[in-house]
C-alpha positions, 0 to 999 in steps of 0.5 A, a space after each residue: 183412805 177414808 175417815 172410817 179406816 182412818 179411825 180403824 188403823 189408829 185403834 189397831 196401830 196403838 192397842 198392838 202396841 201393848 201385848 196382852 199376855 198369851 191365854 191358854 188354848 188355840 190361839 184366836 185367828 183375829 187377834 186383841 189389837 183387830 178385836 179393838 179396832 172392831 170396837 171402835 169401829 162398832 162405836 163409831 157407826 153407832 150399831 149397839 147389837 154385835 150381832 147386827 155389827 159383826 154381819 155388816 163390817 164385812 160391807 163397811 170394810 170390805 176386806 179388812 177383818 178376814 176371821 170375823 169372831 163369832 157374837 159369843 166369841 166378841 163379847 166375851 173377848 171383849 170383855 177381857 179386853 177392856 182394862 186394854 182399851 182404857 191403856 190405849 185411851 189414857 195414853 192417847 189422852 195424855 198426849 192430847 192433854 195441854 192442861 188448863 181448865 177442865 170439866 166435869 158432868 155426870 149423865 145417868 144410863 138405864 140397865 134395865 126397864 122391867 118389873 123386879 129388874 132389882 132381883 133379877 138383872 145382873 146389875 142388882 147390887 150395883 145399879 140404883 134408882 136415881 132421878 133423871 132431870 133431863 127426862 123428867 122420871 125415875 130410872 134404875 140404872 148408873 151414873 157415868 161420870 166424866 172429867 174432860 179438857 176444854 175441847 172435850 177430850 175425855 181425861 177419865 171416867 168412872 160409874 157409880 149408882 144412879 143415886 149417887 152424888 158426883 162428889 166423891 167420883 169426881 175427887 177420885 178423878 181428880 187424884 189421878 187427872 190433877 187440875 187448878 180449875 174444874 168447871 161443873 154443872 149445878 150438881 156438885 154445890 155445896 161450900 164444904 166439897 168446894 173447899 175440900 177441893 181447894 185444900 188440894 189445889 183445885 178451884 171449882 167453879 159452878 153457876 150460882 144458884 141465882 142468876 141476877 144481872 151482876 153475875 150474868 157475865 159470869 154465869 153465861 161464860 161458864 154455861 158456855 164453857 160446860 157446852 164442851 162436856 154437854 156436846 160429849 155426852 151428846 156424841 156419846 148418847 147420840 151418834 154412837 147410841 149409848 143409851 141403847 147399849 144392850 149390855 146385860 152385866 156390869 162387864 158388858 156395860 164397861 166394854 160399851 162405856 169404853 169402847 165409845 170413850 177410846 172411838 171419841 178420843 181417836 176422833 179427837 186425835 185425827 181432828 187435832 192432826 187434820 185441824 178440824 174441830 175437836 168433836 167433829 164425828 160426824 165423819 167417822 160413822 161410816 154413813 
């Protein structure tokens, strides 16, 4: 089997484990467990459009999906989906979860790039203009925010408008993901939100706003550690192409958004199982 398939019958094996309950209607040749198996597959190769996806499974895994739905027919199941595929990566992450020190970031996704996108797109409302530092401009889009283990295991994820600080998201996470240690980027400083977090139990740790030779130790061990939490979102953006996700609504964007998390995560898993390194991907994109 190769690792592809591995990664397909792992999705396919834990979402039929929770039965979604029965809709009106004729009942649908692929079922929601096959349904999630082809978004994991989909994330992993790293095709955004369904349509280019759904033409190519048939060569990937020849065989494998016999009643291949239709573009409309995937999206819109999808979409109903999507509070499933989180289940199925929440459970898996608590089972991978060993505690410890954990991480978080945030990074920002464009949904849409045209003049009066604000009136127009199905993100108004949602989406904001927020700076994006790593590209040096301005885009109209959201923020994904992440809290991870030391191995870069995903614990929980939320998205927020692109001008929103991290600070509230990731409190919220951690309400459901409790940590004695968080180690964050320079986005979440200020005295007041480090020690609103330490009356709840939580240490944050993020570098100085002064490197000197007194704190490089320090400085460099953190840097390192943030590398895990970096290397997800360069997994998430990069292999399976988030960025380029294509989703026209905020349901849309959440079914690409998870669908990606819950592949990363049963990458991490079979890693774990086969004693690679965590977020070692490159072998599940099919190529």
């Amino acid at each position: 089997m190769t690792d592809l398939e591995a990664l397909v019958v792992a999705a396919y094996v834990f979402a039929d484990e929770y039965p979604v309950p029965a809709r009106g209607g004729r009942r649908p040749l692929a079922n929601d467990a096959e349904l999630v198996a082809l978004a994991v597959c989909q994330a992993a190769i790293g095709i955004s459009s369904d349509r280019q996806f759904l033409g190519l499974v048939g060569r990937v895994l020849p065989g494998w999906f016999p009643h291949v739905p239709d573009q409309s027919q995937y999206n819109r199941r999808l979409r109903g989906l999507v509070e499933l595929i989180s289940i199925v990566q929440q459970r898996i992450a608590r089972w991978l979860d060993s505690g410890g020190v954990r991480l978080a970031d945030g990074t920002q996704l464009a949904v849409a790039g045209y003049a009066g996108c604000e009136q127009k797109s199905h993100f108004g409302g949602f989406a904001r203009y927020g700076y994006h530092r790593s590209q040096h401009r301005f885009i109209w889009g959201v923020r994904l925010v992440l809290l991870t283990d030391e191995r870069g295991l995903p614990l929980g994820y939320t998205i927020v408008p692109a001008n929103e600080k991290e600070y509230e998201p990731l409190a919220d996470l951690l309400t459901g993901t409790p940590a004695e240690v968080v180690i964050a980027d320079k986005g979440f400083w200020g005295r007041a939100y480090r020690e609103r977090l330490a009356a709840d139990g939580t240490v944050l740790l993020t570098p100085d706003k002064t490197r000197t030779a007194a704190n490089l130790g320090r400085e460099r061990t953190l840097a390192s550690t943030r590398l895990a939490i970096e290397s997800v979102f360069a997994n998430l953006k990069g292999q399976m192409r988030l960025e380029q996700h294509l989703a026209k609504t905020p349901a849309g964007l959440a079914v690409r958004i998870a669908q990606r998390i819950l592949a990363l995560t049963i990458g991490i898993l079979l890693n774990t199982l086969t004693g690679r390194p965590a977020r070692a991907l490159a072998a599940y994109d099919g190529r």
